[in-house]
N, C-alpha and C positions, 0 to 999 in steps of 0.2 A: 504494500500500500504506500508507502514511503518515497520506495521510487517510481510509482506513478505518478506520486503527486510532483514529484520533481522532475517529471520529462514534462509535466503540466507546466508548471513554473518555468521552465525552460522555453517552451513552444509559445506562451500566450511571453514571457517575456521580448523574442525574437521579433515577434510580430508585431509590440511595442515601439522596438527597437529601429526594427527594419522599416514599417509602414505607420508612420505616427498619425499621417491622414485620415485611414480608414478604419482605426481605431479612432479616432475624433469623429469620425461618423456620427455616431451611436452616442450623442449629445441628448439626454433628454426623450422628449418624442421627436423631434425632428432626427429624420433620415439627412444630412445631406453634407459634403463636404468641405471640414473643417478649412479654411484660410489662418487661424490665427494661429501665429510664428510662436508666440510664447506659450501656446496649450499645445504643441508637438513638442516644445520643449518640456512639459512637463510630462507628456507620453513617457517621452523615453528617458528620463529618469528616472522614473518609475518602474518602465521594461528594465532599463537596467539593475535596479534595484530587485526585480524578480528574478532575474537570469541571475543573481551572485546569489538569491537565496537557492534558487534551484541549484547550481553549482555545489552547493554545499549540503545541501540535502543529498546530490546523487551520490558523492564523496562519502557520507556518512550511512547513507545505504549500504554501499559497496562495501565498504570496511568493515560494516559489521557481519553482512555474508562471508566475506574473506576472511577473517579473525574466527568464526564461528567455528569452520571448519578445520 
């Protein structure tokens, strides 16, 4: 369950990351695409903020399969 949630955290962080716009879509009820420069920048601080917890979640998955054994 651990490392699901952290390829979760990984994937929705990327998409953060990578596409800040269409993540800013989804404003609200209005459908339509974000222009504002400082709410992408906020996207992906954010993205990146979830891809470092992801990172470390997968890290701590792993290790404790690996140690287990």
């Amino acid at each position: 369950m651990l490392l699901v949630t952290a390829i979760l955290f990984l994937a929705i962080g990327l998409w953060c990351v990578l596409k800040p716009e269409i993540v800013g879509m989804f404003d609200g009820f209005k459908i339509k695409p974000s222009t504002n420069q400082y709410y992408h920048n906020y996207i992906k601080r954010y993205g990146l903020a979830l891809f470092i917890v992801g990172v470390g979640m997968l890290v701590y998955g792993l290790l404790t399969i690996i140690l287990a054994v």
